[in-house]
C-alpha positions, 0 to 999 in steps of 0.5 A, a space after each residue: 500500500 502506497 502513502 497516499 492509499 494509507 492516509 486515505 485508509 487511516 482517514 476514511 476508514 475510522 467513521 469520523 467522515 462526512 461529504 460536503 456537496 458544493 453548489 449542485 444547483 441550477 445556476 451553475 449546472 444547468 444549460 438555462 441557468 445564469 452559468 448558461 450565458 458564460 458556459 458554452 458546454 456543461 459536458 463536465 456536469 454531465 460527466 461528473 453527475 452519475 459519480 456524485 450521485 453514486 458517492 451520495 447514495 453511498 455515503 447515505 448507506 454508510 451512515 457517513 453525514 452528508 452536507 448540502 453546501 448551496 450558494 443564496 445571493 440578494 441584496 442583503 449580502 452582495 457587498 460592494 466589493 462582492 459585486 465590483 468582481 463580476 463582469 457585466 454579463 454577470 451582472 446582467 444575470 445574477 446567479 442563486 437568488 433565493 427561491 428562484 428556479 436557479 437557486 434549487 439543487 440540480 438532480 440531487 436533493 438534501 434527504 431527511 438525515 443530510 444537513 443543508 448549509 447556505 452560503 454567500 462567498 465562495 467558501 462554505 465555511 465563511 458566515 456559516 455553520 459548517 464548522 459547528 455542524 462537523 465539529 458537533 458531529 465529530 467529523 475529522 475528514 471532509 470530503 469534498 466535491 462538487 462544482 466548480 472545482 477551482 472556485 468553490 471547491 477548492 476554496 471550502 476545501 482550503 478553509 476546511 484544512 485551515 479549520 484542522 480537517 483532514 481533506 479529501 477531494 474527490 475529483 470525479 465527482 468535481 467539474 469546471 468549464 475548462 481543463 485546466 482550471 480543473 486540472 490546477 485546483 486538483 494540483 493545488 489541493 493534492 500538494 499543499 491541501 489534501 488527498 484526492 481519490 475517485 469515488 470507488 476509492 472512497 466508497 471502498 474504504 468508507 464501506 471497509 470502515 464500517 464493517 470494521 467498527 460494525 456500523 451498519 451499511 
């Protein structure tokens, strides 16, 4: 067993994990959402749907928590300087106003044991109560996935090692418009943040894991 599959185990396979799933919602996601006028080919979703889908069910089965991270925008929190980033179709098309069409999860739903987190920055843990609600929980290790990979992800994955948690991506169930700012967020999480491993990886140790501490699956 390689360094890497080791820490993986070590992490993974003690119960004291849990998913964070980052903005699957409608504006990001889907073809008529706000993304739509700035993303030529959502491919990458598509790619990483069935994955994402797969990894929450398993989670669910395993008794591993399941954290539902989506993004709310208004008024009340698009300060000056939040705004004055944006480009002007960006501002033409404001992405997650609450209760809108665009703000809902995308072909995944938070299920009566999941927990649901809003967030206004990119991070998840920035004016939030993740950090309480996994520490509450006894989390250690977070896993997680996702869109986009280089913004979102990877910033609630940076926080999430700077908050003392162990980090896991798991990069096929991650996606972002272009290759490389994939494959870059990737780098930066596996060398300085965290481990990366697929989906089936993870599966395999957290089901592993439960056998072992007799939690049932």
């Amino acid at each position: 067993m390689d360094d890497n599959a080791k820490k993986l185990t070590e992490r993974l396979g003690e119960g004291k994990a849990a998913l964070i799933v980052v903005d699957v919602q409608n504006d990001f996601c889907h073809a008529d959402g706000a993304f739509g006028n700035r993303v030529s080919d959502f491919s990458f979703i598509e790619r990483a749907m069935p994955g994402l889908c797969g990894l929450i069910d398993g989670c669910r089965a395993s008794g591993v928590p399941v954290v539902f991270v989506r993004t709310f925008h208004s008024n009340w929190t698009d300060s000056a300087v939040w705004c004055g980033r944006m480009s002007e179709i960006a501002k033409r098309t404001p992405a997650c106003r609450p209760d809108a069409w665009g703000s809902a999860f995308y072909r995944v739903a938070p299920g009566p044991s999941d927990y649901v987190v809003t967030k206004h920055r990119y991070s998840a843990f920035v004016g939030t109560d993740l950090d309480l609600v996994l520490k509450s929980s006894g989390v250690r290790t977070v896993m997680v996935a996702g869109f986009m990979t280089n913004v979102c992800v990877e910033t609630t994955a940076r926080d999430a090692y700077m908050h003392d948690y162990h980090v896991v991506l798991v990069e096929d169930c991650c996606g972002a418009p272009l290759p490389g700012e994939h494959e870059s967020a990737v780098h930066n999480i596996a060398c300085y943040f965290g481990l990366v491993a697929d989906a089936n990886t993870v599966l395999g140790i957290i089901k592993k894991g439960c056998e072992r501490i007799g939690r049932r699956t």
